[in-house]
N, C-alpha and C positions, 0 to 999 in steps of 0.2 A: 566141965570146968574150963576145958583150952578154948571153947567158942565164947564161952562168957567171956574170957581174958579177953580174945582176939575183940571182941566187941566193941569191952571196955575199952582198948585202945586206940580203935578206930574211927569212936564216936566223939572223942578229945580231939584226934588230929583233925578228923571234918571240921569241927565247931573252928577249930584253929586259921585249917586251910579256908573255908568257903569263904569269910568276908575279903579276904585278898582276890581269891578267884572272882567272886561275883564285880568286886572293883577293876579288874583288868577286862574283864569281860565287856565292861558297860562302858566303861572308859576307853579302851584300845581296840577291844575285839569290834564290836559292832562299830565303828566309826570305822574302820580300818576297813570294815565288810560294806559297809555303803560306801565308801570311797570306789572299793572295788566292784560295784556295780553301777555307780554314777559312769566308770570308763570306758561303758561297754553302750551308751545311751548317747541322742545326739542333742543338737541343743537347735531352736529357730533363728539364736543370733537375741534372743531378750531372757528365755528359758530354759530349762532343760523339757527336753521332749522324749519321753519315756519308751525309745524304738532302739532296738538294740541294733549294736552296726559296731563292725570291729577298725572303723577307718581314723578311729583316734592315735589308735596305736601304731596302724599306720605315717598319719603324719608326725611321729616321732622322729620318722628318718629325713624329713624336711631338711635341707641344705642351709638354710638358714637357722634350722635350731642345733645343726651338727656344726655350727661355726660357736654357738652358745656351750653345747659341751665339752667343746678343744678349751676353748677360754677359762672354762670351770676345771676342768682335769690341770690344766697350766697353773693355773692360782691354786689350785688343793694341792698340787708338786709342790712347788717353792715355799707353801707357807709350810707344809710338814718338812720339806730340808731345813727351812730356816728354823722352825722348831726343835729338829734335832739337834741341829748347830750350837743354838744358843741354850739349848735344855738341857741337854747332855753334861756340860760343865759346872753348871747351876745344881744338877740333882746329884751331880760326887761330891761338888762341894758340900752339901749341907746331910748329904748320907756319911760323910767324913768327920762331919762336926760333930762337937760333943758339948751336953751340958743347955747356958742360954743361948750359945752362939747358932743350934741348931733350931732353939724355940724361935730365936729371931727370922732365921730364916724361913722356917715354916708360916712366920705371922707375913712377911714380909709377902711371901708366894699369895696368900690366904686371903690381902686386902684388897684385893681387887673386886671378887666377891662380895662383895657388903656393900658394894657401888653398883647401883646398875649401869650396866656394860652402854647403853646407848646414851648416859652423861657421859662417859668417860670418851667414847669416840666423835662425843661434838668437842668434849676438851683438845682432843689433837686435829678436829676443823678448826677450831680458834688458834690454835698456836702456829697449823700449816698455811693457814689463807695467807693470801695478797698482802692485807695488814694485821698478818700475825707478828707471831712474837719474835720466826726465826726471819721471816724478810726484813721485818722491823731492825733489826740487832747489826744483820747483814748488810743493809744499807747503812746504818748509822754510821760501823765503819767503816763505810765504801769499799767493801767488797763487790756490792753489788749495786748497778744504778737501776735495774728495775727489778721489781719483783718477779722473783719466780716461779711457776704453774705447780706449787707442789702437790695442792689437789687435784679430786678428780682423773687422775690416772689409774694403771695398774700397779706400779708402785706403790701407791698410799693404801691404795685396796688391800694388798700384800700388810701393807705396817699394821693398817688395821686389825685382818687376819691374824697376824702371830701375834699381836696384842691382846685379843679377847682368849687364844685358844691356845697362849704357853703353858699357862697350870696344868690344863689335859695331857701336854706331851710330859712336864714336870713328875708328877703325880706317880704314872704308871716306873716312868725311867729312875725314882726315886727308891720305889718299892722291888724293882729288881736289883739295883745297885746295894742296896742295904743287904742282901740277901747274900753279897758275893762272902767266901771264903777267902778273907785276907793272906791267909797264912799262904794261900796259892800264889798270892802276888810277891810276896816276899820270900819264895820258896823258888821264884824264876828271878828276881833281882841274884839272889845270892849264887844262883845258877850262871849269873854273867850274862843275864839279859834286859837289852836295856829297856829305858819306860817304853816306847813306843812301840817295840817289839811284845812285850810285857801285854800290853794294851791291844793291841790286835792278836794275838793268841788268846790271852787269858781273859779281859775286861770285856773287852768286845762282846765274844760269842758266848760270855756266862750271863751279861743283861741283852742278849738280843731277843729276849722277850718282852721288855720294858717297851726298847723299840718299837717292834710291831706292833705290840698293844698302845704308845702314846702312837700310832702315825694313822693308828686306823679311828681314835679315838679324834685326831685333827683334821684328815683327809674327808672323810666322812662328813661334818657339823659345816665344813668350808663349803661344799657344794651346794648346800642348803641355806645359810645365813645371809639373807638377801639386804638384811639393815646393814651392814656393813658394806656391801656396796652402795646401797643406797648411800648412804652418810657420806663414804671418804671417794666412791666413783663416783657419785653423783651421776649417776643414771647410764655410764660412760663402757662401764665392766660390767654386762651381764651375766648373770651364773644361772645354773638352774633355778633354784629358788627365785628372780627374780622371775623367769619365766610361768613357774609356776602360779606366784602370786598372782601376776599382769594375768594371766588368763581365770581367775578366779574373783579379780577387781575390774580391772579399765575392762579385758576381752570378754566380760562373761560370761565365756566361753567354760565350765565347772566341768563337763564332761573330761575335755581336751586336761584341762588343769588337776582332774582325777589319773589321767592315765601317764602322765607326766609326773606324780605322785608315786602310782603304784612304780614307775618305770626306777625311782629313784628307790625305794624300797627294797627293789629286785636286785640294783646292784650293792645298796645295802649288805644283802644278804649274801651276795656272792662273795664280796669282799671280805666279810667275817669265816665263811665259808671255806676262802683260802687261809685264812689267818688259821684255821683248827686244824683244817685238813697238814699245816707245816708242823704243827705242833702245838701249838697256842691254846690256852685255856680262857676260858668264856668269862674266870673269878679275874683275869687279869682286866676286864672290860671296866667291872662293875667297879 
């Protein structure tokens, strides 16, 4: 009877698990396993040519593409500073609120989503150009007599950044904040300590889980999302993702553009890697 049981149970959970498995499998696993043997092949400069040679992964350390990952690690810093900056305040505010004021907020975080993200980043090409909206205004009052270069830099790259990818630092910062034990915070006020002290003792280190999960949740998408520099650098800020594409489009070079893939993969995983090894759980990700 306990093998029949165990059976019985085991042949529900298959039927359950297999159509998930067999879809990551097909979808992630094997795309994921050709990528990883495209990186190990060389290519004639038209095609991939199917001789295995480990010099892809060598020129990773090219001095010209190690000028590409300082620039990518610099723009995935400041847009996850500036996410925490501006996210941190944003997700007490509306883990504070109660009622519609918090439904508001959560629609308000929400809309951005229901836009695709590459309208919305020509909308702040159109308003940052030459004759946009803010030179336009600027001038009108003579503030300013010529226009100024607001695209096309690392700046706007940056706007862009924390503009597509605040919900992600939001999101996680929102669900640790929610989570704190009030009576603590009001349990060191009455103790005669003040907000900010309150705040680095108590607030701080009780969401610096939110943290590390929204920064690895920004850092991470930043190095990769090549449309936004395309759009707001205008070819100007290359990140890896741009790299990678350019060798998989203009370079055709697929081999080189696979091991440039797996390479960012790798640190993928190390960064998440660290994130658990500190303490971090994997549900905060999802």
């Amino acid at each position: 009877m306990k093998k029949l049981n165990l059976r019985g149970q085991i042949i529900p959970a298959a039927v359950t698990v297999s159509p998930v498995t067999l879809w990551m499998i097909l979808l992630i696993g094997l795309p994921l396993l050709y990528v990883l043997f495209l990186s190990f092949m060389s290519t004639d400069g038209y095609s991939v040519v199917y001789k295995f040679n480990v010099q892809n992964y060598t020129k990773l350390l090219d001095p010209t593409y190690m000028k590409i990952y300082m620039n990518s690690f610099i723009i995935a810093f400041f847009t996850t500073a500036l996410c925490i900056l501006l996210g941190y305040p944003f997700a007490y505010k509306m883990a504070r609120a109660k009622g519609s004021k918090k439904v508001f907020m959560m629609i308000f975080l929400m809309i951005p989503f229901w836009t695709n993200s590459l309208i919305r980043l020509y909308g702040w090409r159109t308003l940052l150009g030459k004759t946009g909206f803010f030179n336009v205004v600027l001038q009108t009052i003579g503030f300013l007599k010529e226009p100024l270069e607001l695209m096309y830099t690392r700046g706007a790259v940056l706007l862009g950044m924390v503009y597509v990818l605040f919900p992600f630092m939001v999101l996680p910062l929102y669900a640790a904040i929610e989570k704190l034990d009030w009576s603590l915070l009001e349990a060191s006020s009455d103790l005669g300590a003040k907000r900010l002290k309150t705040f680095t003792k108590i607030t701080l280190p009780l969401t610096s889980s939110g943290i590390f999960a929204g920064s690895i949740m920004v850092f991470i998408p930043t190095l990769g999302y090549f449309f936004v520099s395309d759009i707001m650098g205008g070819g100007n800020q290359q990140l890896i993702g741009n790299l990678i594409k350019t060798q998989f489009n203009a370079g055709n070079n697929w081999p080189l553009g696979s091991a440039l893939s797996i390479g960012l993969i790798l640190l993928t995983l190390i960064i998440i890697g660290i994130y658990r090894v500190s303490g971090g759980k994997m549900e905060d990700l999802v």
